[in-house]
N, C-alpha and C positions, 0 to 999 in steps of 0.2 A: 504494500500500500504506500510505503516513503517514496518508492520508486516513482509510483502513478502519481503521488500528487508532487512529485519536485515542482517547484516552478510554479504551480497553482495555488488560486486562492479557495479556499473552505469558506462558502456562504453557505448559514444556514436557511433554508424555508423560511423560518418563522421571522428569517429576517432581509430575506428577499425584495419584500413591497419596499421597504426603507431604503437596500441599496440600490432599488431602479430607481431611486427618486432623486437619490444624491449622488452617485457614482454613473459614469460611461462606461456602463460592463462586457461595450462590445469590446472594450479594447484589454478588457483583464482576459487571463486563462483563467475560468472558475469553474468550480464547480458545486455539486448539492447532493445531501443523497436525503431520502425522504422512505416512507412506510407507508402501506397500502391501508388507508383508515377505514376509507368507503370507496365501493365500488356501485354506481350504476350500470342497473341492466342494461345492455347494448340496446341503441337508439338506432331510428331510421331517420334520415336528413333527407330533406326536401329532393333531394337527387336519386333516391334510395339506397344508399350506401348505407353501409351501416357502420356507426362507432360506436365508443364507449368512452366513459367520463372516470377518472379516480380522482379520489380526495386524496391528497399525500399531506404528512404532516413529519414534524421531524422528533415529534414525543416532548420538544420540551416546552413547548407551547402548546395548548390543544384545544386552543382556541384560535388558531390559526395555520389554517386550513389553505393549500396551493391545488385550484380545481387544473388538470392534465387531461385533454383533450385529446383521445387516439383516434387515428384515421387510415385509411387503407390499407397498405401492409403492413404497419406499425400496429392496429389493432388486427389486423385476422394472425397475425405472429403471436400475440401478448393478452389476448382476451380475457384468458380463460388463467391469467397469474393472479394467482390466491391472494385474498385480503391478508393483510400481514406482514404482505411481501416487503423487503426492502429494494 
């Protein structure tokens, strides 16, 4: 894990909304890891595609919640990954 994050910055979830707010994160290497709080049932979109929504949260806030929006291969890949998940 030292290897994967040299060089990288560790933003939390819970603290996310703060740093879009105040920082230009396009221009850091960051990253986040989060837990599978809630999952909604896979949805149909106007097009009929079908996605799915997770709530990810990072456990140390839990009342604040990052909704992740999956969509075409990204969800028929990951759909069916267990609440919990990290």
């Amino acid at each position: 894990m030292d290897r994967k994050m040299a060089n990288r910055k560790l933003i939390r979830l819970s603290q996310l909304k703060n740093k879009l707010a105040t920082e230009n994160l396009e221009e850091i290497d960051w990253v986040t890891f989060g837990v599978i709080v809630r999952k909604v049932t896979p949805q149909s979109a106007n097009n009929g595609r079908t996605f799915s929504i997770w709530r990810l949260n990072d456990l140390r806030d839990l009342s604040e919640c990052v909704s992740l929006f999956l969509f075409g291969e990204v969800h028929k890949e990951h759909w069916k990954t267990d609440q919990g998940t990290v």
